[in-house]
Backbone as numpy.savetxt, mean C-alpha at the origin, in Angstrom:
# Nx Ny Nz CAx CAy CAz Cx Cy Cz
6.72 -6.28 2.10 6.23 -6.91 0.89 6.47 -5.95 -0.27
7.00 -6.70 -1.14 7.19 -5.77 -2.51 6.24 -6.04 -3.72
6.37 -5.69 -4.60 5.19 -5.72 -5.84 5.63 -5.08 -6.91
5.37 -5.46 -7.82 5.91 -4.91 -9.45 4.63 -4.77 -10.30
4.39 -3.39 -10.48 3.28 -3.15 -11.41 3.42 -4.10 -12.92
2.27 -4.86 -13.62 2.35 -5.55 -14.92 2.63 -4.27 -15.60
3.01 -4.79 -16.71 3.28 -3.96 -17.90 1.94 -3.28 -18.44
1.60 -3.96 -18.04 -0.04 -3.69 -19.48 -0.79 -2.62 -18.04
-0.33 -2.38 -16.90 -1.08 -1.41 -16.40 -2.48 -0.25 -16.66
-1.79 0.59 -17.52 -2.06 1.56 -18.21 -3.37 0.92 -19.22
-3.20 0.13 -20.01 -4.09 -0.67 -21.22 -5.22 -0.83 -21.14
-6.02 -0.93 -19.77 -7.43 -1.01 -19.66 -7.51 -2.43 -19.71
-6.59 -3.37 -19.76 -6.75 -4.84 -19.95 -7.51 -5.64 -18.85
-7.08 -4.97 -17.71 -7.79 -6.08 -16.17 -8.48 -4.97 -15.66
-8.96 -3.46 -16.24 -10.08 -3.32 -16.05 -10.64 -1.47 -16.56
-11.44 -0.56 -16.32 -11.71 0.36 -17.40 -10.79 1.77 -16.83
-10.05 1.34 -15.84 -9.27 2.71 -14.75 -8.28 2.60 -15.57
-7.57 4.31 -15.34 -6.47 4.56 -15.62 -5.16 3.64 -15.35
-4.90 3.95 -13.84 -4.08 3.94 -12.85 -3.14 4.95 -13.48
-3.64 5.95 -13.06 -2.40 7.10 -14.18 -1.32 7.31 -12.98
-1.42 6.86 -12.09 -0.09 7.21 -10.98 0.41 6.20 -10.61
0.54 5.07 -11.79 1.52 3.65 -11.42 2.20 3.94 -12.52
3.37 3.32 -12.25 4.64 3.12 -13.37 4.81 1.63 -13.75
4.48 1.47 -15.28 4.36 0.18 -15.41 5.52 -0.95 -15.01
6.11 -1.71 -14.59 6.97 -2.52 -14.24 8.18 -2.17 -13.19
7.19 -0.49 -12.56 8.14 -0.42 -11.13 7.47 -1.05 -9.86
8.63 -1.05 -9.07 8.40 -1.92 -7.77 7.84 -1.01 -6.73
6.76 -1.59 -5.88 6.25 -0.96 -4.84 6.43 -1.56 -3.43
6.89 -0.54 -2.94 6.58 -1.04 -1.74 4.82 -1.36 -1.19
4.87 -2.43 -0.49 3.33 -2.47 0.13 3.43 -2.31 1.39
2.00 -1.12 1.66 2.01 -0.34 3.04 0.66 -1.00 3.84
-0.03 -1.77 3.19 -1.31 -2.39 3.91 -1.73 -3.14 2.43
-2.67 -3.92 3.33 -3.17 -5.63 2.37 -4.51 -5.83 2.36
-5.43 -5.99 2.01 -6.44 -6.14 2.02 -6.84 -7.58 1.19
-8.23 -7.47 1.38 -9.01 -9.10 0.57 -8.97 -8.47 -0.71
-8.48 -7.38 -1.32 -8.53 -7.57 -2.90 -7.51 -6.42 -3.31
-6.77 -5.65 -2.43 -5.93 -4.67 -2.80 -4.98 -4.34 -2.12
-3.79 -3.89 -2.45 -2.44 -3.29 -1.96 -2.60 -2.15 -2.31
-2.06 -1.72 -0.78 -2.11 -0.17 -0.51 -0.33 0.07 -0.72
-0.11 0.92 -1.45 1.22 1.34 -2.29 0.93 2.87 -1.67
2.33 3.46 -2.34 2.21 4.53 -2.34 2.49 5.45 -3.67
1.79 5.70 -4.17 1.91 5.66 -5.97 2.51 6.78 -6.44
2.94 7.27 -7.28 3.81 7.89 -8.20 3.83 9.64 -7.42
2.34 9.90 -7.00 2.39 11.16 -6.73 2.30 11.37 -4.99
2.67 10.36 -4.62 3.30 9.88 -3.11 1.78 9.47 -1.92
0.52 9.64 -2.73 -0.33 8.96 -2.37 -0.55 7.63 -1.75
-0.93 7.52 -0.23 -1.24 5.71 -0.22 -2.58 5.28 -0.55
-2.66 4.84 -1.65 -3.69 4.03 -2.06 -4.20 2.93 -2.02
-5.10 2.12 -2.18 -5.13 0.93 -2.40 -5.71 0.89 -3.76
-4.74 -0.31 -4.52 -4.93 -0.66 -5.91 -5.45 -2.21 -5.81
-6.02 -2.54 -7.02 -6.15 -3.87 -6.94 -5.45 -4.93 -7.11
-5.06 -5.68 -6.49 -4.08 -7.27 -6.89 -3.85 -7.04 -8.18
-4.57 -7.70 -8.85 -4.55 -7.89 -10.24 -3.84 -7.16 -10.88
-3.19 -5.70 -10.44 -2.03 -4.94 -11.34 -0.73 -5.22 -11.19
-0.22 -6.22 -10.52 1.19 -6.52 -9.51 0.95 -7.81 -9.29
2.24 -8.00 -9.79 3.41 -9.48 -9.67 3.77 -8.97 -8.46
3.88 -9.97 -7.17 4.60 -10.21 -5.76 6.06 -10.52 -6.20
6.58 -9.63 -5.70 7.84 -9.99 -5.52 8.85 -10.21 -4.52
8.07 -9.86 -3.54 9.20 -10.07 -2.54 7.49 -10.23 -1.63
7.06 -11.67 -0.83 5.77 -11.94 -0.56 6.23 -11.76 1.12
6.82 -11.37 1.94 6.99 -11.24 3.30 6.49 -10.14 3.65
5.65 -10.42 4.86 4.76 -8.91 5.35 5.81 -9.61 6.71
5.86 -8.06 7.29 6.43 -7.93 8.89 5.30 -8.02 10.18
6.21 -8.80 10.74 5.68 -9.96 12.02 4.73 -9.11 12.40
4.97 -7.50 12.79 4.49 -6.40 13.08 2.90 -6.11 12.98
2.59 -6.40 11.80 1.53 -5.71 11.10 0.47 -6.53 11.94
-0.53 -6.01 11.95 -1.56 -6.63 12.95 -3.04 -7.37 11.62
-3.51 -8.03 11.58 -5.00 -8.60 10.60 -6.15 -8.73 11.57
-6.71 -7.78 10.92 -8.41 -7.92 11.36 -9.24 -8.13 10.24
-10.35 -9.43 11.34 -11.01 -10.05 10.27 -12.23 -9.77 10.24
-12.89 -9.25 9.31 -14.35 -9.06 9.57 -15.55 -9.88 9.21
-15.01 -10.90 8.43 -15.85 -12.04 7.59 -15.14 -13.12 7.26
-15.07 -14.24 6.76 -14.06 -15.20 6.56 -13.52 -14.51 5.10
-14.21 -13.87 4.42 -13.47 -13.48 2.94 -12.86 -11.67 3.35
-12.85 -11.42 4.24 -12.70 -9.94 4.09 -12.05 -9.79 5.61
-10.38 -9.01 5.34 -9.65 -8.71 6.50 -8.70 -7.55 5.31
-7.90 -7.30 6.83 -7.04 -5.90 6.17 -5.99 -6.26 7.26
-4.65 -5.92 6.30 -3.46 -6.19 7.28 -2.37 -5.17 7.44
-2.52 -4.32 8.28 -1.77 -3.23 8.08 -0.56 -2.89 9.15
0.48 -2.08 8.93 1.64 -2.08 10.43 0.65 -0.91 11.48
0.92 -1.41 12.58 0.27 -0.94 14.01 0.72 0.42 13.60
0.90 1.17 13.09 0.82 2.74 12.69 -0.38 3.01 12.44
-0.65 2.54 11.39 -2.00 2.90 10.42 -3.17 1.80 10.74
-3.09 1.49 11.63 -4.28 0.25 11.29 -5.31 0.85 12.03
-5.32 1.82 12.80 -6.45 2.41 13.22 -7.76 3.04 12.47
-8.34 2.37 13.10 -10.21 2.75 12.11 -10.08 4.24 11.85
-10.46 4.44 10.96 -10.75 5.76 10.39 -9.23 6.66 9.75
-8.24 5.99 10.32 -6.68 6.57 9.91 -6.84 7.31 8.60
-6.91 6.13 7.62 -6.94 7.20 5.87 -8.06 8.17 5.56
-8.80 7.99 6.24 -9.87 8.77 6.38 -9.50 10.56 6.39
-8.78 9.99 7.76 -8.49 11.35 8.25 -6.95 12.09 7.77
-6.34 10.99 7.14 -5.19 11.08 6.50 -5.50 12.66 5.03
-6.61 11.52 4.39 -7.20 12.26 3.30 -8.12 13.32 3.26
-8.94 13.49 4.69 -9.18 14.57 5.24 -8.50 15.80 5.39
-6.87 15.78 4.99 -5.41 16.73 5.51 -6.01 17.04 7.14
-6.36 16.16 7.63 -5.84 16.42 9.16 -4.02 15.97 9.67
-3.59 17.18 10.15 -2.51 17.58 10.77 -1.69 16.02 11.29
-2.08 15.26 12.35 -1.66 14.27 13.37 -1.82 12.88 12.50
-2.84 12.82 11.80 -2.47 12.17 10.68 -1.36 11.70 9.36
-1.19 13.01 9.44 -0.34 13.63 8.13 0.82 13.20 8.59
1.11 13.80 10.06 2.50 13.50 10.87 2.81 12.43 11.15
2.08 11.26 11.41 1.93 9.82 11.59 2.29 9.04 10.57
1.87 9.52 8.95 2.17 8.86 7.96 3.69 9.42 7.60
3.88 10.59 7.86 5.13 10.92 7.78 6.72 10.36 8.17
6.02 9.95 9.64 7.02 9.04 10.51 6.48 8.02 10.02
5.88 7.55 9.83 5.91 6.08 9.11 6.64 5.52 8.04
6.53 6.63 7.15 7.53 6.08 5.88 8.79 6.71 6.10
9.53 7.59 6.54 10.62 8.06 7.09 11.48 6.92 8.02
10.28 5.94 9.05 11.21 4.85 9.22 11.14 3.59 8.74
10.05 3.57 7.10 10.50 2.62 6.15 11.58 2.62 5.78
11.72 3.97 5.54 12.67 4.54 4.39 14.29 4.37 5.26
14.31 4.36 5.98 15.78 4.20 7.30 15.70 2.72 6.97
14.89 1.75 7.27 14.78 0.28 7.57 15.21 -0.28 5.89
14.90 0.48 4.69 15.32 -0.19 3.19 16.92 0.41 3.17
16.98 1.30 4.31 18.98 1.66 4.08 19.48 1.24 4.67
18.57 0.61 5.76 20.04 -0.07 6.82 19.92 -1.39 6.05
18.99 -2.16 5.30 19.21 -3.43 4.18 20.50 -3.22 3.50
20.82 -2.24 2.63 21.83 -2.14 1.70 22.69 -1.98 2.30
């Protein structure tokens, strides 16, 4: 799934945050989904989750892959079987080691899978 930050990002328009590590009208890849946010990986190579509301969908296909757990009828998270483990960003953002290495190989074979496209 892809995503294009709005222009007006930065403006305080859809709400009182910065987002000082989005680039207004660049494209993101999306690394996990949630009931109100896309987890990107933002300017300073952070995976975050931002809110909908900053990003136009642009390319709306999530991979067959990714697993959804639901915890309420309004509230699930959809992430690739890498990361979908409870506590993962946790410990990601913790700088634990096996973590770190996990997200590493993770986007290393995004990053192979957007070159073998072209």
């Amino acid at each position: 799934m892809k995503v294009k930050t709005k222009r007006e990002v930065h403006d305080h328009v859809f709400d009182e945050f910065d987002h000082q590590h989005l680039t207004p009208k660049k494209i993101y890849e999306v690394i996990g989904i949630n009931y109100e946010d896309y987890r990107v990986v933002d300017d300073i190579g952070e995976p975050i989750l931002y809110p909908k509301y900053l990003f136009e969908v642009i390319d709306p296909s999530v991979p067959e892959t990714w697993i959804r757990e639901e915890y309420s009828p309004d509230e699930y998270y959809i992430d690739p079987p890498e990361l979908c483990r409870p506590g993962f960003y946790e410990e990601y953002f913790d700088g634990k080691p096996e973590a770190k290495a996990i997200f590493e190989q993770f986007l290393a074979s995004q990053e192979k899978r957007e070159q073998e496209k072209q």
